[in-house]
OpenMM code with the backbone's topology and positions (N, CA, C; nanometers):
from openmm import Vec3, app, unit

residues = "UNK UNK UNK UNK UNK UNK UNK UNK UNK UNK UNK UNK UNK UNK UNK UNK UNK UNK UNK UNK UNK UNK UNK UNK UNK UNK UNK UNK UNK UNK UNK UNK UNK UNK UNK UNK UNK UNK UNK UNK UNK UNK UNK UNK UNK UNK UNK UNK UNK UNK UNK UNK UNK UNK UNK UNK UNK UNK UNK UNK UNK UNK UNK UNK UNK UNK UNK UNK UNK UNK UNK UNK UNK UNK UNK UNK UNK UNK UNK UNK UNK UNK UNK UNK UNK UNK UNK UNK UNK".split()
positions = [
    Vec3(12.4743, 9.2625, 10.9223),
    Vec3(12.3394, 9.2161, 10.9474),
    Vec3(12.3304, 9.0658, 10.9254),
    Vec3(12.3847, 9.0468, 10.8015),
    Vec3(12.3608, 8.8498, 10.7894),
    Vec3(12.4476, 8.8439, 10.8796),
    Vec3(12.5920, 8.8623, 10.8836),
    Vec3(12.6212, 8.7821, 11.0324),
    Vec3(12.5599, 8.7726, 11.1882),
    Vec3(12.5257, 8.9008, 11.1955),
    Vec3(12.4252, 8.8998, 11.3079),
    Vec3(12.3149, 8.7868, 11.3273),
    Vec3(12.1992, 8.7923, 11.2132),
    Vec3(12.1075, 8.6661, 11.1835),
    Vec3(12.1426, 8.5236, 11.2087),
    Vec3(12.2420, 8.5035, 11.1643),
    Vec3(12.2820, 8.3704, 11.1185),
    Vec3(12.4011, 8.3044, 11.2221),
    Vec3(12.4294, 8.4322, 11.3363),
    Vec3(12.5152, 8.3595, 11.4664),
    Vec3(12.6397, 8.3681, 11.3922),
    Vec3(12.6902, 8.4321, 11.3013),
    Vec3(12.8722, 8.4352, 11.2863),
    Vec3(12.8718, 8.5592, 11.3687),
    Vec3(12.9876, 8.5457, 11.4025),
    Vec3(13.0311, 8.6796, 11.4899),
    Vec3(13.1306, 8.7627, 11.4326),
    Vec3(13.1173, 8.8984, 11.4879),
    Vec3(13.1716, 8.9569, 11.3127),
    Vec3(13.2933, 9.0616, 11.4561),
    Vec3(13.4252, 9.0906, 11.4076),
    Vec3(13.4589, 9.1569, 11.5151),
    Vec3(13.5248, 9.3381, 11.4237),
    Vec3(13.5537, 9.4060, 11.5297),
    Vec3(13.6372, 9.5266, 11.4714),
    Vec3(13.5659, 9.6136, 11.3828),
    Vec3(13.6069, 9.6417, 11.2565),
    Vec3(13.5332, 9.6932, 11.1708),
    Vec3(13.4191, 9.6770, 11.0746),
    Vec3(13.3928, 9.5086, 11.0880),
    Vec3(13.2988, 9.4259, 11.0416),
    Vec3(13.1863, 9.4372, 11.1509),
    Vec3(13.2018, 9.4276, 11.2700),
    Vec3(13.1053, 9.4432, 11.3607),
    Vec3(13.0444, 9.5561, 11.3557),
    Vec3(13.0889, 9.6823, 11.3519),
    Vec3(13.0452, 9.8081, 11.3499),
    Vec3(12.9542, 9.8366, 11.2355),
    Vec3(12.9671, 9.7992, 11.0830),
    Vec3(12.9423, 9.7844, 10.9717),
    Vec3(12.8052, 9.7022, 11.0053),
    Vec3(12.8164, 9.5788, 11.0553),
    Vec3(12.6955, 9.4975, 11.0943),
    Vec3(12.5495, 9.5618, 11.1281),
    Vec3(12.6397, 9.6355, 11.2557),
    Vec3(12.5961, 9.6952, 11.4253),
    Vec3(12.4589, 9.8125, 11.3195),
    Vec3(12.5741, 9.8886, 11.2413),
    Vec3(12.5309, 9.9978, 11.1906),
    Vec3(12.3627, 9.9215, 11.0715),
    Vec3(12.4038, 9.8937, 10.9926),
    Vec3(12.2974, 9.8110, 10.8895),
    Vec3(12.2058, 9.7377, 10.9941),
    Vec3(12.2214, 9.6686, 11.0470),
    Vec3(12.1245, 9.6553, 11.1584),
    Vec3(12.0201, 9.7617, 11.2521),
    Vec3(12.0928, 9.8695, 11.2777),
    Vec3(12.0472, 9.9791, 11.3151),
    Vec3(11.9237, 10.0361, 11.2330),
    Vec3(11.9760, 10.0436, 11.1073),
    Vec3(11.8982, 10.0813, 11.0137),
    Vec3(11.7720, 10.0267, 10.9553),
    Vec3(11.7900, 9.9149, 10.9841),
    Vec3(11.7113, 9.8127, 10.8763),
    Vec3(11.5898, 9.8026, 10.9742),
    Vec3(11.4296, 9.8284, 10.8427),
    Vec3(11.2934, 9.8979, 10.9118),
    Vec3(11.2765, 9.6655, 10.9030),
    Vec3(11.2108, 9.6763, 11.0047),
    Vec3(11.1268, 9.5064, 11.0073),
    Vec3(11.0393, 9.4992, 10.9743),
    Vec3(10.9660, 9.6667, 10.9906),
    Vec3(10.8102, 9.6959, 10.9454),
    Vec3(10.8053, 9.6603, 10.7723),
    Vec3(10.9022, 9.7680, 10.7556),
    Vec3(10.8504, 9.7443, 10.6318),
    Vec3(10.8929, 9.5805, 10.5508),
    Vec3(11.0060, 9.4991, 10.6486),
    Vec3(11.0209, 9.3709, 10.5834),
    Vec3(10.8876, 9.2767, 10.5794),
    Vec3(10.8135, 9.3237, 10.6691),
    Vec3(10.6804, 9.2590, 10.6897),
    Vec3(10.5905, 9.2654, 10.6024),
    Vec3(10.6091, 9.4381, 10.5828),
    Vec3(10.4872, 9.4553, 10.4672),
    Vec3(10.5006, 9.3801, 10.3437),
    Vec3(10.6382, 9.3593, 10.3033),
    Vec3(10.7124, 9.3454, 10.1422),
    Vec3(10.6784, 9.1851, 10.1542),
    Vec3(10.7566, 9.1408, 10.2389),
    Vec3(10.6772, 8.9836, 10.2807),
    Vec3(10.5426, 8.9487, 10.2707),
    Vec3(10.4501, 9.0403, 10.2743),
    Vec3(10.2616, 8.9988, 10.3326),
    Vec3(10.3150, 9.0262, 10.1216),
    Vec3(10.2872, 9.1470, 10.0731),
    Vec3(10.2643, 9.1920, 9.9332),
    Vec3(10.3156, 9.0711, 9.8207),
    Vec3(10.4202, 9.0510, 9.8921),
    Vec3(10.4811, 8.8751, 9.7977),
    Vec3(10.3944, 8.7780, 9.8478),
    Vec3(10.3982, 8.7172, 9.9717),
    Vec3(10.3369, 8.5702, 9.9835),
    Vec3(10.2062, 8.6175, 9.9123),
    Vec3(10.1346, 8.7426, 9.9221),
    Vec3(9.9821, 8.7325, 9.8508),
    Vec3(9.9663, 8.7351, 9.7190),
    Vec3(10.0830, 8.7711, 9.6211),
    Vec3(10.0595, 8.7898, 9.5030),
    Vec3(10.1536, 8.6188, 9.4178),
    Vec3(10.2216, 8.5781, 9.5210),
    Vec3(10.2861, 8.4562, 9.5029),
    Vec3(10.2209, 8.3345, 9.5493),
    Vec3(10.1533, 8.3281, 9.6367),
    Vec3(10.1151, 8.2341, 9.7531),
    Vec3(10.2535, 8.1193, 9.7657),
    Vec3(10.3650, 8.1927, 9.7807),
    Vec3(10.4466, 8.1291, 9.8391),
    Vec3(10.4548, 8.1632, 10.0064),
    Vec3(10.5314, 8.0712, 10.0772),
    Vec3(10.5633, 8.1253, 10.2574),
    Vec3(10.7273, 8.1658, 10.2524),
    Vec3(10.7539, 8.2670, 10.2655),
    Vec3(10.8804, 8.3458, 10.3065),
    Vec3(10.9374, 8.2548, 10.3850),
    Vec3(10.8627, 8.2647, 10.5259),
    Vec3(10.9432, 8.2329, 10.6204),
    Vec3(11.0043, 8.3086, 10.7286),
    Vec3(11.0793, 8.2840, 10.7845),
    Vec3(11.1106, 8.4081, 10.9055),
    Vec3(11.2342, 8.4660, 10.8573),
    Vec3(11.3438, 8.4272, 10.7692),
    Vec3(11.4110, 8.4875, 10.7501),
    Vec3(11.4118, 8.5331, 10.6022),
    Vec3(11.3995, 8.6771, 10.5661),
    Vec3(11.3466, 8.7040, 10.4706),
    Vec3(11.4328, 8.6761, 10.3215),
    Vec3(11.5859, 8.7278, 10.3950),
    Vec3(11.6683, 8.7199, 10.2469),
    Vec3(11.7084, 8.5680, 10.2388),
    Vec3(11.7142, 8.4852, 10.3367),
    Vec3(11.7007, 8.3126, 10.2982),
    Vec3(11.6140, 8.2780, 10.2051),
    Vec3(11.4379, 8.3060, 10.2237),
    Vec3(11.3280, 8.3067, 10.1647),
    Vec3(11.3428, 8.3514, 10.0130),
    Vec3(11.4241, 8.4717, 9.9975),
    Vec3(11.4189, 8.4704, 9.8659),
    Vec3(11.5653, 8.4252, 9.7468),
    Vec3(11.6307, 8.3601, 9.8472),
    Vec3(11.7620, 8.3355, 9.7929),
    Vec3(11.8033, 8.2383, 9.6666),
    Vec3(11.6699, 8.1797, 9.6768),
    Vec3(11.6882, 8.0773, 9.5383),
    Vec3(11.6771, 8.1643, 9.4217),
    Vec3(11.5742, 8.2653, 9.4454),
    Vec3(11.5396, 8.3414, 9.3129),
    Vec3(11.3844, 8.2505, 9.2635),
    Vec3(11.3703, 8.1650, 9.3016),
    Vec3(11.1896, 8.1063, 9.2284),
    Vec3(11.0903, 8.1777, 9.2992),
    Vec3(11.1070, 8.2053, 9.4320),
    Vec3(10.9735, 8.3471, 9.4784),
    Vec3(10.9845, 8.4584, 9.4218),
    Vec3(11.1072, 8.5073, 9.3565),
    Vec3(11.1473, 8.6609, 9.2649),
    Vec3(11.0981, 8.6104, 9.1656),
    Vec3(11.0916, 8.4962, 9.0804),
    Vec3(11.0568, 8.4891, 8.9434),
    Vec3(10.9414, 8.4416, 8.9715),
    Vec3(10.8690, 8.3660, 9.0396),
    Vec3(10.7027, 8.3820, 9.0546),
    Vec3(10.6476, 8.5031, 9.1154),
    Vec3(10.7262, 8.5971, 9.1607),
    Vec3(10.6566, 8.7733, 9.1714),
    Vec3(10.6535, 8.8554, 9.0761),
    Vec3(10.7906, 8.8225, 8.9195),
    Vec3(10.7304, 8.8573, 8.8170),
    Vec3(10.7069, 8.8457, 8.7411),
    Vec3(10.6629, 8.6913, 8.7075),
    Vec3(10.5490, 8.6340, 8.6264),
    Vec3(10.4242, 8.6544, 8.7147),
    Vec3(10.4162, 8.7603, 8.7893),
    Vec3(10.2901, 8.7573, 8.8367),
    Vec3(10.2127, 8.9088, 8.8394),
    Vec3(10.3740, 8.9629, 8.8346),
    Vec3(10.3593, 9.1309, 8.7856),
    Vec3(10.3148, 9.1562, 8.6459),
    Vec3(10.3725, 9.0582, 8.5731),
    Vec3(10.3742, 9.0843, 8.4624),
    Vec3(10.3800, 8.9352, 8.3387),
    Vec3(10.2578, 8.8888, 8.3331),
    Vec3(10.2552, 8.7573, 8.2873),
    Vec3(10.3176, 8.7227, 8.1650),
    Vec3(10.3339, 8.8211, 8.0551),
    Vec3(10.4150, 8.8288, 7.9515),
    Vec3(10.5478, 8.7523, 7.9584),
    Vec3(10.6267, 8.8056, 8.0863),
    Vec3(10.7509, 8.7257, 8.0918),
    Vec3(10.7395, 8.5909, 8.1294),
    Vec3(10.6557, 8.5162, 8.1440),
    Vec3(10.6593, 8.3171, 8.1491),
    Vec3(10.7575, 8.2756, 8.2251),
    Vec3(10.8702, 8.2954, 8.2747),
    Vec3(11.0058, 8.2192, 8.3724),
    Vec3(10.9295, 8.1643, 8.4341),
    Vec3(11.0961, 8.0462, 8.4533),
    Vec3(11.0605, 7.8815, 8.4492),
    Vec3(11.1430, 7.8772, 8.5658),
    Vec3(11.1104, 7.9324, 8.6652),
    Vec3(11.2365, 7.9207, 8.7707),
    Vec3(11.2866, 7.7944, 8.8116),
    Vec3(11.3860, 7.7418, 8.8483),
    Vec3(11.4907, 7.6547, 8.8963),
    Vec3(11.5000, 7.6043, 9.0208),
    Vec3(11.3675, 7.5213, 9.0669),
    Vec3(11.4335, 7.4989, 9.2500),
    Vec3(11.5906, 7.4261, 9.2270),
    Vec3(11.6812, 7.4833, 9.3336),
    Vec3(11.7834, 7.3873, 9.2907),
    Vec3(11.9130, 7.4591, 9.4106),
    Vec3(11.9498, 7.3736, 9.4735),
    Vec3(12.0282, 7.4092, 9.5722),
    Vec3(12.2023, 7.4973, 9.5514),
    Vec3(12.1949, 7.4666, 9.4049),
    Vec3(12.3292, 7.4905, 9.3513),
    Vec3(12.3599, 7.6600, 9.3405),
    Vec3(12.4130, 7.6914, 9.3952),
    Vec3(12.4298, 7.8476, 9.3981),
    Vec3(12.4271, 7.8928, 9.2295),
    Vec3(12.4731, 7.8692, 9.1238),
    Vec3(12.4700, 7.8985, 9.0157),
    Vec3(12.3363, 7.8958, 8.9343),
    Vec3(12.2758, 7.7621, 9.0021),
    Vec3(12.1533, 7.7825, 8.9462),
    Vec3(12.0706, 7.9128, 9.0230),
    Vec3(12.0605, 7.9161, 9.1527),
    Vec3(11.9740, 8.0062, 9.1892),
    Vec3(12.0240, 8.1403, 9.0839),
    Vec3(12.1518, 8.1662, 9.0820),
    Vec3(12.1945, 8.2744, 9.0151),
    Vec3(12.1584, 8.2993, 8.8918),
    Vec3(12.0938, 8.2234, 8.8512),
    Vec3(12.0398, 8.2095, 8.6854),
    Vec3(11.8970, 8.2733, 8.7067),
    Vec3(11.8260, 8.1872, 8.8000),
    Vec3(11.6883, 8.2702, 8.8736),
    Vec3(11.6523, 8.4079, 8.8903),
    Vec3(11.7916, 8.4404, 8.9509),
    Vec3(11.7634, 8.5990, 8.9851),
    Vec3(11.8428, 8.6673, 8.8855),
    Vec3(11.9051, 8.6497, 8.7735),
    Vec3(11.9858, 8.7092, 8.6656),
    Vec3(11.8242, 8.7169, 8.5182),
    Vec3(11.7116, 8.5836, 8.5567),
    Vec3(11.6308, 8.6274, 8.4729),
    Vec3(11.5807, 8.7182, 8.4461),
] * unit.nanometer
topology = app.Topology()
chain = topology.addChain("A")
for resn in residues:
    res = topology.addResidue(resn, chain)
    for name in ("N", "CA", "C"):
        topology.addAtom(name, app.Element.getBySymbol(name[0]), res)
């Protein structure tokens, strides 16, 4: 599926694997999960959804928002390790 999205081309048994998860995967409901975040975040997703949440600061402003007790201080920050700290909170 990410290769599909993102224009790599996937061949053989990777393609099929793709082909298949693609098959599967509802848009409806990526829409809904998207509308339920940007409204409880007022962040913008964006069109591609798992890009949108890849830093981890829209996951940690959805639950400091679920649940205000937890306070996280999320990390804008391009560095893969940091995002990984984001979504490990």
């Amino acid at each position: 599926m990410a290769n599909q999205q993102r224009g790599n081309s996937a061949y053989g048994l990777d393609k099929q694997l793709a082909d298949k998860a693609l098959a599967k995967y509802d848009k409806q409901s990526e829409e809904e999960a998207k509308g339920w975040i940007e409204a409880l975040t007022s962040h913008s997703i964006g069109d591609d959804f798992g890009l949108g949440l890849k830093s981890g600061v829209v996951l940690c402003d959805l639950a400091n928002a679920l649940d205000p007790s937890l306070k996280l201080k999320p990390t804008s920050s391009t560095m893969p390790f940091k995002q990984m700290e984001n979504i490990s909170a």
